[in-house]
C-alpha positions in Angstrom: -68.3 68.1 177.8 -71.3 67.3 179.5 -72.3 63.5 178.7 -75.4 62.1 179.9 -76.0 58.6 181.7 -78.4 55.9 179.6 -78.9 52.3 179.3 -77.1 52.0 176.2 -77.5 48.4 174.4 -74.2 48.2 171.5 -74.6 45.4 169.0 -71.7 44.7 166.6 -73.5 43.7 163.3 -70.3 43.2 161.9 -66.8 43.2 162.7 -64.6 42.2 159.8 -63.3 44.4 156.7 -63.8 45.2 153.6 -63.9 41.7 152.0 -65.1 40.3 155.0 -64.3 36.5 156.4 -63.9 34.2 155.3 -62.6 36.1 151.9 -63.7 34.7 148.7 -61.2 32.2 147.2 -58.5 32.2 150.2 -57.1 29.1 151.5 -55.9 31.3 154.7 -56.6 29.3 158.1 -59.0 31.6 159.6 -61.1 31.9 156.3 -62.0 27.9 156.7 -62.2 28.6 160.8 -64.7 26.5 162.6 -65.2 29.0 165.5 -68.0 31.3 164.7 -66.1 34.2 165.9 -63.9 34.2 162.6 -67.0 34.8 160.7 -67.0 38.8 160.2 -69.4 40.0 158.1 -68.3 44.1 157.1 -68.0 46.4 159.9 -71.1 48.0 161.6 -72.9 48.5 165.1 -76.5 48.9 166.2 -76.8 51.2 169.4 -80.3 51.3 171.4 -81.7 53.2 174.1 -85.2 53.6 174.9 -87.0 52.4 172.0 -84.4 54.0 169.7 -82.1 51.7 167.1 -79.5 53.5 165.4 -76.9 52.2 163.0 -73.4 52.9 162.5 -72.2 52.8 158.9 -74.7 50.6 156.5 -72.1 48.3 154.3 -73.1 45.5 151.7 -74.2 43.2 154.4 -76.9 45.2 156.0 -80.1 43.3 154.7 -78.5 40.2 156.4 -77.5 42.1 159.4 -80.7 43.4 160.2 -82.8 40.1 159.6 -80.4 38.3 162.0 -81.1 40.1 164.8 -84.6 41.2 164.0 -84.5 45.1 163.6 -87.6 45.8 163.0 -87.2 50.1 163.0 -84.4 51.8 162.1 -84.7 55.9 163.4 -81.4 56.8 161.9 -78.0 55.8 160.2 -74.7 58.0 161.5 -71.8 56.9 158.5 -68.2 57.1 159.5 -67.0 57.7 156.0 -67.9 57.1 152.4 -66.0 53.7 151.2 -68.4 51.1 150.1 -67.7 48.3 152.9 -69.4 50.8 155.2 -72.2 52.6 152.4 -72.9 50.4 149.9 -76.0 49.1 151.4 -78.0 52.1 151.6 -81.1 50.7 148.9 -81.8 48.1 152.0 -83.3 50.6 153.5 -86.0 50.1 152.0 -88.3 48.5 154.1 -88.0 50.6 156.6 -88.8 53.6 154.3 -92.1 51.5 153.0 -93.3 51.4 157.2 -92.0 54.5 158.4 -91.0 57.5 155.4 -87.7 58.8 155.4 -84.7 57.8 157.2 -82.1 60.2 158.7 -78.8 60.0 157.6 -75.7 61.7 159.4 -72.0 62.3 157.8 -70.0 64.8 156.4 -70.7 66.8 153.8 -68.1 65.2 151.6 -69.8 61.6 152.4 -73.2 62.9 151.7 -72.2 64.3 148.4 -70.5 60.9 147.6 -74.0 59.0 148.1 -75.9 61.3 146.2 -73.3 60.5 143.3 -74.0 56.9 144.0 -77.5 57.0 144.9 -78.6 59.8 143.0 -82.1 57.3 142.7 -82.3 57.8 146.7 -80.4 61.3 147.7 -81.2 63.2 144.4 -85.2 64.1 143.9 -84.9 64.6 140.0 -83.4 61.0 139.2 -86.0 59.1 141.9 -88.7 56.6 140.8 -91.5 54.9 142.1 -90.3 52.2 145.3 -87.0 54.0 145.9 -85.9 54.4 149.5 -85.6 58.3 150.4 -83.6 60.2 153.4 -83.5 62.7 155.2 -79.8 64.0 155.0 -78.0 66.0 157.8 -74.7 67.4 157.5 -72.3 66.7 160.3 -70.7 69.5 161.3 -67.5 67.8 163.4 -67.0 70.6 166.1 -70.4 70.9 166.9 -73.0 68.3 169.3 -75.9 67.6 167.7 -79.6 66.1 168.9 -80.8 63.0 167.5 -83.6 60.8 169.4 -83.3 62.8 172.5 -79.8 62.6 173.0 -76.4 64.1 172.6 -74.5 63.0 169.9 -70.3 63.9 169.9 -68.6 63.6 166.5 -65.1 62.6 166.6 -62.8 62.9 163.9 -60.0 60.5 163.1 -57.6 60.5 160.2 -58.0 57.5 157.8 -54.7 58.1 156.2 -55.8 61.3 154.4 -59.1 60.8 154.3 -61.4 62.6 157.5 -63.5 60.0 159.1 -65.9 60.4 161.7 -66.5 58.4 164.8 -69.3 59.3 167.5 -69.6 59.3 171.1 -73.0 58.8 173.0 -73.4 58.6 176.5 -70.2 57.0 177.7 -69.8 54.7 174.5 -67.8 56.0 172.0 -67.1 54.0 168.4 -63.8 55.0 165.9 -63.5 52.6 163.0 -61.1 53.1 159.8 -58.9 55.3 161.8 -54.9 56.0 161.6 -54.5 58.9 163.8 -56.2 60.7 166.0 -55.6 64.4 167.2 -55.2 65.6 171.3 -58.0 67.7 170.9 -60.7 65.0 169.4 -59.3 62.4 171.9 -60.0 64.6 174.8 -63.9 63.8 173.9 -63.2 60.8 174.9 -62.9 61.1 178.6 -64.3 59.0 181.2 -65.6 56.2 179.0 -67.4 52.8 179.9 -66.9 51.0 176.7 -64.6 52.1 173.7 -64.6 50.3 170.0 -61.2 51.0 168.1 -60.4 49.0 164.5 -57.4 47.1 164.9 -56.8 45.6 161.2 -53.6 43.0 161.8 -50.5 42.8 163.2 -48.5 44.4 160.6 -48.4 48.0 160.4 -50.6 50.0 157.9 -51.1 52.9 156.3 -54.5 53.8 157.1 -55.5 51.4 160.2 -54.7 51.0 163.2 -52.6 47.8 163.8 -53.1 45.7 166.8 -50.0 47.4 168.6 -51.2 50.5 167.8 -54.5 50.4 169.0 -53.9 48.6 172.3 -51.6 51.7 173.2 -54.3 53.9 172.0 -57.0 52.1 173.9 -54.7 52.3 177.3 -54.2 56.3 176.4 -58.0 57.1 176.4 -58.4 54.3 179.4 -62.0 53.6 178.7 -63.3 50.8 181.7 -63.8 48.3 178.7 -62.2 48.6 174.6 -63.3 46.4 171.6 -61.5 46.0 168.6 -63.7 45.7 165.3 -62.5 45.9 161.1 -60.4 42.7 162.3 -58.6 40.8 159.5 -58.2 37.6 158.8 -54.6 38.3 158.9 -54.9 39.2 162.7 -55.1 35.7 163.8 -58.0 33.3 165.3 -60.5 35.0 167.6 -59.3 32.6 170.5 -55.7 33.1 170.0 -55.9 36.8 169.6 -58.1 37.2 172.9 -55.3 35.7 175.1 -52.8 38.6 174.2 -55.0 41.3 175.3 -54.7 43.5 178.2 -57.3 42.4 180.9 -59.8 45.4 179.8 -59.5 45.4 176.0 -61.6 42.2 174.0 -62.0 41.4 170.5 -65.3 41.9 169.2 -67.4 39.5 167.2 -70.3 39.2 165.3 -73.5 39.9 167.3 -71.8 40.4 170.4 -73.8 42.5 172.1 -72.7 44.6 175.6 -74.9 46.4 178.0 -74.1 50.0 179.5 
């Protein structure tokens, strides 16, 4: 693989899962946390370069996301999977439609057939009316590179439990959330990284995530310079505690973290 060198600008819009932190109703330590970096809103990234601002997934809190750190334009949305923590705010798009037309979506077939079951107003031209958002979907094929604002984009396919998720590499950043397993041949892609996300749900082991042991070995098998866990738990532990187990090289994301390449 050929990967090209760009100033890369990776904000973590959120970094918690699908119910978020604090979760509604629990009396669980971390949900009543005063250290900001226990709040995790649902898991997502915004990735710059040039005058370029793409998003990773698009869950429930996007509208919130977007207005706290000011994204004004939004050139395209890559989705990992179809579950709603990381699709179910697709209609807040919508401003971004009203200033610029349609907005490019990326994923799987399978994914993109799920939103036009669930936004049939949005994906599906027959059901639309007046002020709905509209995109422009593209169909991920996983094997193959594909162009999107002038750059390379890799897919790279994990298994969540049985269910093939996507995770893309650009430049020498690469983010994998809601993944199990991962195959030799899709983790050769990612090869000579600066800065790797990974989920890493808890401590315990799970069926369809990564637990914390499980993704600090897989972190030190790819060996990218710097790794960041995201779709954190409350169940993992405090922010502070948790950051004190971890290798030198692999940190624990948190909201609106944002890292430089």
């Amino acid at each position: 693989y050929l990967y090209i060198n760009l100033f890369l600008k990776i904000t973590f819009l959120g970094t918690g899962t699908s119910q978020g932190i604090p979760i509604i109703g629990s009396d669980h330590p971390v949900c009543h946390s005063d250290d900001p970096r226990d709040k995790r809103l649902r898991t997502s990234a915004l990735v710059q370069w040039d005058d370029y601002s793409i998003v990773i997934d698009c869950g429930p809190d996007f509208r919130q996301q977007m207005l706290h750190n000011s994204i004004d334009r939004l050139d395209a949305i890559l989705f990992t999977h179809e579950h709603a923590d990381h699709t179910a705010g697709l209609d807040d798009i919508r401003p971004f439609f009203f200033r610029q037309g349609d907005i490019p979506i990326y994923a799987l077939d399978r994914v993109i057939d799920n939103l036009t079951q669930r936004f049939g107003y949005i994906l599906n031209s027959v059901d639309k009316y007046p002020g709905a958002p509209a995109v422009q979907p593209h169909p991920v094929d996983p094997t193959t590179t594909f162009q999107l604002c002038q750059q390379h984009i890799i897919p790279v396919v994990g298994q969540h439990h049985q269910l093939t998720v996507l995770g893309y590499r650009v430049g020498s950043f690469a983010y994998l959330t809601d993944i199990k397993t991962i195959a030799d041949d899709e983790r050769q892609k990612l090869s000579g990284l600066d800065v790797l996300v990974l989920n890493a749900l808890r401590e315990e082991p799970h069926h369809s995530h990564l637990n914390l042991a499980e993704a600090i070995d897989l972190a030190q098998q790819i060996g990218a310079k710097n790794t960041y866990f995201t779709h954190i738990s409350h169940h993992l532990g405090f922010h502070a505690d948790v950051q004190q187990k971890l290798p030198k090289s692999v940190h624990l994301a948190y909201d609106n973290l944002s890292i430089t390449i």
